[in-house]
N, C-alpha and C positions, 0 to 999 in steps of 0.2 A: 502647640503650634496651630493655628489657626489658617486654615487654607482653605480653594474651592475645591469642589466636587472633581471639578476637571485636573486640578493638582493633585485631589488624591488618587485619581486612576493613574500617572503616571508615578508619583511617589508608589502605589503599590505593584507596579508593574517593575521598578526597580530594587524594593523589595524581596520578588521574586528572581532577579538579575535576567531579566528578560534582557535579549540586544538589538534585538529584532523584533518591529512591528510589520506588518502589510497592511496596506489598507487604501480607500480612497475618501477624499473631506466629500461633505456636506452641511447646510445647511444646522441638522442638530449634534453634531459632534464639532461644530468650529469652536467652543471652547475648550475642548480635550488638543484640538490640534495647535491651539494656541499656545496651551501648557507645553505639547512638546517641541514648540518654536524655541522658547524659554530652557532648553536643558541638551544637552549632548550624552547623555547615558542612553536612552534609548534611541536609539536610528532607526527613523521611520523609512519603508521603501514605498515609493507610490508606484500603484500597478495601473492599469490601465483598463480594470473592467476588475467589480467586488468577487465575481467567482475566481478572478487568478490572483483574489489577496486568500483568500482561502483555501484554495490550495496549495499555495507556497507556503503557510503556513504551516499544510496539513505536510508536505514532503519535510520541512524541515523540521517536523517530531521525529518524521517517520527515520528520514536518515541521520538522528545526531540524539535521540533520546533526549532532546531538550520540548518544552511545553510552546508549539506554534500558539501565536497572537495575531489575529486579524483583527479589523477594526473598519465597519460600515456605518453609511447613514442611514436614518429613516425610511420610511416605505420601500420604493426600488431597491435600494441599498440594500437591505435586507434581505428582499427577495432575489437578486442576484448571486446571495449568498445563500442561497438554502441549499444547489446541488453540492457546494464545496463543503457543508455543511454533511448532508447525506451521504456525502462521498465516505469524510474522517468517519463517520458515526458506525457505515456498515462494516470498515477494516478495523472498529476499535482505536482508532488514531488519539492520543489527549490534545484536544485544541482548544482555545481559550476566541471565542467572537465577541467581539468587543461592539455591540449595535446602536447609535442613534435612534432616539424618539423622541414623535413632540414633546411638549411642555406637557406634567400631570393634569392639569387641569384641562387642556386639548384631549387626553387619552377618551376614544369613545365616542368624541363628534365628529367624526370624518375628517380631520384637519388636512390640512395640504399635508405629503406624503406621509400619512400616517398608516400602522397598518397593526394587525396584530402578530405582532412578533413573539410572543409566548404562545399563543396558539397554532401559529403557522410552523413554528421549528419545534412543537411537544412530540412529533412523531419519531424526528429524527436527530436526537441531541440526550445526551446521559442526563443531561438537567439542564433546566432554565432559570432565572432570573429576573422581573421587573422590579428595578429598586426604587421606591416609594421615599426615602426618606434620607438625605445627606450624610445623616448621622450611623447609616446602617451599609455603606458604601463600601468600605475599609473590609469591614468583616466580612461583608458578600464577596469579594473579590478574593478573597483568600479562602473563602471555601466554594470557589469557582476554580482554582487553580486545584486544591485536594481532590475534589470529584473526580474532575478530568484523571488527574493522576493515580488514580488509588483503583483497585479493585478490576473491574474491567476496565481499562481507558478508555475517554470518549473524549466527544466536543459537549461543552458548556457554554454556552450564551446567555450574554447578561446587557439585558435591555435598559439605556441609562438616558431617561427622557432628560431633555436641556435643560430644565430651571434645576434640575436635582445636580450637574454638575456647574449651572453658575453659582448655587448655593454655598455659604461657609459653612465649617466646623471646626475643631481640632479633630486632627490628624492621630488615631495611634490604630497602627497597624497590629490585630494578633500575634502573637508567638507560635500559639498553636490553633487544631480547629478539634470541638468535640462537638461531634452530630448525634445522638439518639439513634435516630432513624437510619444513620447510612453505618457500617461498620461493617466491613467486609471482612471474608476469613481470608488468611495468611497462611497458617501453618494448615497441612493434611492429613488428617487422622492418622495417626501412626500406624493401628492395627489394620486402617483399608492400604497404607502403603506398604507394610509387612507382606499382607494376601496377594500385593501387585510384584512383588519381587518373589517371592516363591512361586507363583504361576509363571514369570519370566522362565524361570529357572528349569519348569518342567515342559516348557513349549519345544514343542519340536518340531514348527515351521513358525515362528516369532515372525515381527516386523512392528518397528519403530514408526510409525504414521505422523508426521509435525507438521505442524500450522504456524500461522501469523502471531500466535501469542511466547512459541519459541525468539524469536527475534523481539518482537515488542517489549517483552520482561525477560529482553539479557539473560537468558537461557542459554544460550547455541553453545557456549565451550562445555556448561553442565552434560547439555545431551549429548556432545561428542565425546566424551569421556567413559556415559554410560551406555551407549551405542558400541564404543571401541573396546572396551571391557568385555561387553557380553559377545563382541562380534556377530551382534544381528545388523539384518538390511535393514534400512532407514529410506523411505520414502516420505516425499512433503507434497503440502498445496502449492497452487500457485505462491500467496502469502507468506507460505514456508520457507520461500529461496533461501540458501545462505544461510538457515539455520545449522543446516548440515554438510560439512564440505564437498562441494557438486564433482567434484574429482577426484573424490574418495574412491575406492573401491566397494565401499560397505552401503553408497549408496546408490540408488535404484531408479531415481531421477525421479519426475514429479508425477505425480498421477491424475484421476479422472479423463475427464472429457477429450484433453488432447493431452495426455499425457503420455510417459513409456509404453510401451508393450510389456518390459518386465515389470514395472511398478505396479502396473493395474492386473498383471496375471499372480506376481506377489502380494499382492493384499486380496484379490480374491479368494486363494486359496491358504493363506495362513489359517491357523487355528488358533495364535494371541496374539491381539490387536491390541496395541497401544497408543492412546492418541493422545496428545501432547498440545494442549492449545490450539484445538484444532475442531471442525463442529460436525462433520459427517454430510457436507451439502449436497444437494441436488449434482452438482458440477463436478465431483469429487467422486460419489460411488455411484452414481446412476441409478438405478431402479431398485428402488430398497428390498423390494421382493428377492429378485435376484440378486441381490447382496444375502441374504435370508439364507440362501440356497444350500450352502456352506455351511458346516455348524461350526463354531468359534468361540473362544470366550475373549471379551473386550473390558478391558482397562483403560477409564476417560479420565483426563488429571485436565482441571479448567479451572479457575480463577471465579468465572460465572453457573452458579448453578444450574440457569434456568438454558445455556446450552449444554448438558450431560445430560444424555439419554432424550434429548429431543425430536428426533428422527431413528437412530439407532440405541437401543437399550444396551447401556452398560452394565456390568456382570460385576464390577470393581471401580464403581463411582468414587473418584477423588476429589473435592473442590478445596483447593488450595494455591498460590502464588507461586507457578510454575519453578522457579527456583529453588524455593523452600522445600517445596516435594522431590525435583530431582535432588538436591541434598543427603534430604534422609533415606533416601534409595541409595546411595553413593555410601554413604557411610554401611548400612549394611551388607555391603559388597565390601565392604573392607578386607574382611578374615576370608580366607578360602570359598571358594563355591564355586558348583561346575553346572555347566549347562547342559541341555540333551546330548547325547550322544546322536542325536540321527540329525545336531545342527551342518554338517557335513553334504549330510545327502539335500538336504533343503539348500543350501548353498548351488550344489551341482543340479541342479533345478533351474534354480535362477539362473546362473552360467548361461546354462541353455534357451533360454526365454532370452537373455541379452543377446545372444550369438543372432539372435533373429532377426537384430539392428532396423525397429520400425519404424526408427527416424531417416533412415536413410532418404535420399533425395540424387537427380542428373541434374549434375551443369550444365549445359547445354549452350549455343549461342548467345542465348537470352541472360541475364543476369537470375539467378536465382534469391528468393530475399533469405532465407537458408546460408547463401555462401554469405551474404554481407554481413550477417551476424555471426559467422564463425571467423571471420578476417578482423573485423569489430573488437574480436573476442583477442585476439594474436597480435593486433595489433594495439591493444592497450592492456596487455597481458594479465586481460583479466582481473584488474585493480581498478575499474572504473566504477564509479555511481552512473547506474543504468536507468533511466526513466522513462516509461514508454505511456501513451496511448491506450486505446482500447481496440481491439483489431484482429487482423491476421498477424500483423508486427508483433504485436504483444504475445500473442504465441511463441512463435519465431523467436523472440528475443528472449522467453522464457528455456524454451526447449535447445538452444544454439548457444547461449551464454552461459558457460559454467561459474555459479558465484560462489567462492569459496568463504568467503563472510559474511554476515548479519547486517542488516540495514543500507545494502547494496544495492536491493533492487526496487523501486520505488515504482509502486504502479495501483490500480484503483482494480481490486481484487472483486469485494460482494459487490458494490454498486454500477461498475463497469462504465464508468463515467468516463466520455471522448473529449477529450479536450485538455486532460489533466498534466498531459506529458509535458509540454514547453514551461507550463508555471512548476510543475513537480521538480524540472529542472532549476528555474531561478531560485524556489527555498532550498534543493540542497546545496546549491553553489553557497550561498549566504552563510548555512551551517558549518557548509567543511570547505574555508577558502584555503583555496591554493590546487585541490581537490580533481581529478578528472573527470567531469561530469558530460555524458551522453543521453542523446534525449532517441529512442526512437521510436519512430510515428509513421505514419502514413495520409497520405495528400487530404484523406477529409477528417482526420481527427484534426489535425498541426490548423485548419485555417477555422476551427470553434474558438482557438485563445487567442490568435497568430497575432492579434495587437503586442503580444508582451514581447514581441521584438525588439519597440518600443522600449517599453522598460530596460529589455535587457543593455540595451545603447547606451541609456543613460547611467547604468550602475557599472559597462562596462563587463558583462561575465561572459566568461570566454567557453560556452556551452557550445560544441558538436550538436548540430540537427541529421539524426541519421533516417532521410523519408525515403523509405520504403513506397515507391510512386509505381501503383499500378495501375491508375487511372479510373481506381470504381472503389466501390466500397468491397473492397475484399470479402469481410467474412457475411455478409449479410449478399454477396453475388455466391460464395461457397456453397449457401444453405440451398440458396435460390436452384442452382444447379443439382444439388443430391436430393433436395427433397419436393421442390414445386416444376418439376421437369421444365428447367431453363428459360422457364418465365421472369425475365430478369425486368423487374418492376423496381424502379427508381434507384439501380441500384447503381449505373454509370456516373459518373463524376463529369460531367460537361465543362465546359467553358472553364478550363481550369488556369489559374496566374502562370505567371513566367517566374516559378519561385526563385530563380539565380538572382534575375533580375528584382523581385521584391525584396528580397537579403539584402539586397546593396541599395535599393531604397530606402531602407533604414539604419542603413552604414556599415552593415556587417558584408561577409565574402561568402559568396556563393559559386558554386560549384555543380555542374550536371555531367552525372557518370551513366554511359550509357550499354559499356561493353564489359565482361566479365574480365577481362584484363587490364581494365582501369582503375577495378577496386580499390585493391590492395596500393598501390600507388597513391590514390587521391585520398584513401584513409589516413595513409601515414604524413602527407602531406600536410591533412587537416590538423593532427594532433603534433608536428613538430617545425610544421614553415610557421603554421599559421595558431600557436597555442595559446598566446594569450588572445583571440579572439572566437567571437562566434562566426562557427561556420554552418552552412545553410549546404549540408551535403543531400543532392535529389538525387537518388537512383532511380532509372529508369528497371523496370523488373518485369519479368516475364508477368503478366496478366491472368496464365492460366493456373498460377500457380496456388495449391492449396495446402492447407494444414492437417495433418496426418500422424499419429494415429487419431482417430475420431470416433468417440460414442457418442451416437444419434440418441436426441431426447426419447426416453423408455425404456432404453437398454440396458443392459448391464457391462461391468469392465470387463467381462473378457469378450463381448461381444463386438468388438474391435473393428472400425474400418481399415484397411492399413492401405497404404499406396498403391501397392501391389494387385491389390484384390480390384485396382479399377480397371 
């Protein structure tokens, strides 16, 4: 079959059973969009700015395990797309950028929007692509799809200048892809995960430690089984939500920077660490010295080699496909075996570390953002897709939402990119319709995308905006206040919209709550007067309000801010 270039990105896009594209036209991709004029298999959604086609892209890997597809033009285009880009690349996401470029024989003379698009995204993308040649289309596009998906997951961009997709050829899609060069391991060394289940077994203050790659590769029922067997505590990342059930009893809640009090006093003081798709950051344990402090032995099971032992040395380096290793750890647990006897007393430890409850927070006149995200939680019983921002909310909705499942909680974890939440919302509507999906943000993340209102009118998704509205940049007024004695440099939010009144500007219902007994009311309202639409719920929230427990950059976990202590 004889077709163009711009037929065969769509023919291989279906292929793949892609359902869903994002993107916006230009200039050197109008023959790709022409093609998908011509066909109804893939439903293109036009976003309204290339960084919230790349991040809907990027929420809907995140929440549904399927391969997001974005699709920009040339120059701007492009560069629009590089934070949505940076975003997938630092949480691992697989996303597939679909980019415009001039014509070959333009690449290199400054052409109207040209630019270098394999140079610009080699920083932040698992790989890249400039296809040179019509006939080599097919095949790049399927081992653009493998990449992304195999090994560690990432974004992949494939730079596809215009003459190459007016160009004919026949069409045959591979079967399979073999690359030389890329071939990642799968299975775990048997005898390093032999050494890792016998040091389980002899630990006598254990803990489970997971990350973002629990959730990413479909791990979470693996590790709660071997979490629930051994009955050790299970602490996670941010990234980790939901990998482990947040209403367990066996878990510890999240740790680092704002995380538990007993998470970050239980992984300080264990003596075997386990970590589980998970990388030891900055944010995570703090001051690696004082992580040091401790003697321990550490077990790292990762997918990626080059994160084991990068910041903390492992004792019992695994790299294998987090599945495949919990597996064969599960099966040696088959027959009899018992764990320490002193896992008891480590248990009544924790207990006591939990009883110190350093989430706590006072309701007060003022609305708390604390209470809105636990009414949030009661009032969609905990079964919603949550997508937030980057922020003080993003804490808040971490530490206040118990998510009892994997791919629940949709947020921009190493790159900390503002703006993500309202498009993080429209990909996973997209992924999981029918779905309840919550977005929450606050007043200056929500107005970096807030065109996708827009969008969201026109596709019709009936997303909850839960804005945390306290009228300044929250955590960057936080820092300002603990640590630059109250020199609060650009950190008020001025001149801010009448966002009830913009919601319904764009035809959705808007809503402003401004007393702690409105909450609950206007929550439930939202998700059953008003469920098949979006609603634009503004909370008015106390200003002074901060996120707690908190370790200051230097410090170690147990060196803990806690509310109390202010």
């Amino acid at each position: 079959m004889i077709i163009s270039g711009a037929e065969i990105v769509i023919r291989c896009l279906q292929e793949e059973k892609v359902e869903h594209i994002f993107g916006y036209p230009g200039g050197s991709v109008l023959h790709i969009y022409d093609a998908l004029f011509k066909q109804d298999q893939v439903k293109h959604i036009l976003v309204r700015h290339e960084q919230a086609a790349v991040h809907a892209a990027d929420a809907y890997s995140r929440s549904s395990n399927r391969v997001g597809v974005a699709m920009v033009t040339s120059g701007p285009g492009v560069t629009n797309a590089v934070t949505g880009i940076a975003t997938a690349h630092s949480d691992s996401v697989p996303l597939i950028v679909l980019c415009g470029q001039v014509g070959t024989s333009y690449i290199g003379q400054d052409a109207f929007q040209e630019c270098d698009t394999v140079g610009i995204t080699r920083p932040c993308v698992k790989h890249n692509f400039l296809v040179k040649d019509v006939r080599d289309l097919a095949a790049t596009l399927k081992k653009a799809f493998h990449i992304a998906t195999t090994g560690r997951p990432g974004p992949v961009v494939v730079d596809l200048p215009k003459d190459i997709t007016a160009e004919k050829c026949e069409f045959v899609y591979p079967a399979a892809v073999a690359m030389r060069s890329y071939n990642p391991v799968v299975k775990g060394h048997l005898g390093q995960i032999k050494k890792a289940v016998q040091l389980l077994l002899e630990a006598q203050r254990p803990i489970l430690y997971i990350g973002g790659g629990v959730v990413l590769s479909d791990a979470a029922s693996r590790l709660t089984d071997l979490a629930r067997r051994l009955n050790f505590p299970v602490t996670h990342t941010l990234m980790g939500l939901g990998g482990y059930p947040a209403s367990d009893r066996q878990s510890v809640g999240m740790l680092g920077m704002h995380g538990a009090y007993e998470a970050n006093m239980a992984m300080h003081n264990a003596d075997v660490i386990m970590a589980v798709g998970a990388r030891f950051d900055d944010r995570v344990i703090g001051n690696v010295e004082h992580f040091y402090s401790k003697p321990r032995r550490i077990i790292h099971i990762d997918i990626d080699p080059s994160s084991i032992s990068k910041r903390v040395k492992a004792d019992i380096p695994i790299v294998g496909n987090v599945p495949d290793v919990l597996d064969e750890m599960l099966k040696l647990l088959e027959d009899n075996f018992a764990t320490s006897p002193a896992l008891p007393d480590w248990w009544r430890e924790i207990e006591g570390w939990r009883a110190k409850k350093g989430l706590q927070y006072r309701q007060g006149e003022r609305i708390m953002p604390q209470f809105v995200v636990e009414k949030l939680y009661e009032v969609t019983q905990g079964d919603a897709f949550i997508t937030s921002d980057v922020g003080q909310h993003q804490m808040f909705a971490s530490q206040f939402y118990k998510f009892d499942k994997p791919r629940r909680w949709i947020n921009s974890g190493g790159l900390g990119t503002m703006g993500v939440g309202l498009p993080y919302a429209m990909g996973t509507s997209f992924a999981n319709p029918g779905a309840t999906v919550a977005c929450v943000t606050g007043e200056g993340s929500i107005q970096m995308c807030i065109q996708e209102l827009s969008t969201c009118k026109q596709f019709e998704l009936p997303i909850k905006i839960i804005n945390l509205n306290n009228g300044m940049l929250g955590m960057v007024r936080q820092w300002q206040e603990m640590f630059y004695s109250k020199r609060y440099s650009q950190s008020y939010v001025t001149s801010l919209p009448d966002f009830v009144k913009l919601a319904e500007a764009y035809g959705h219902v808007g809503m402003k709550i401004e007393k702690p007994e409105e909450v609950e009311p206007a929550l439930k309202r939202a998700f059953t007067d008003y469920k098949d639409r979006l609603v634009f719920m503004d909370f008015i929230i106390d200003p002074t309000a901060n996120v707690f427990p908190m370790v200051a950059t230097g410090k170690g976990l147990t060196e803990m801010i806690l509310a109390e202590d202010l």
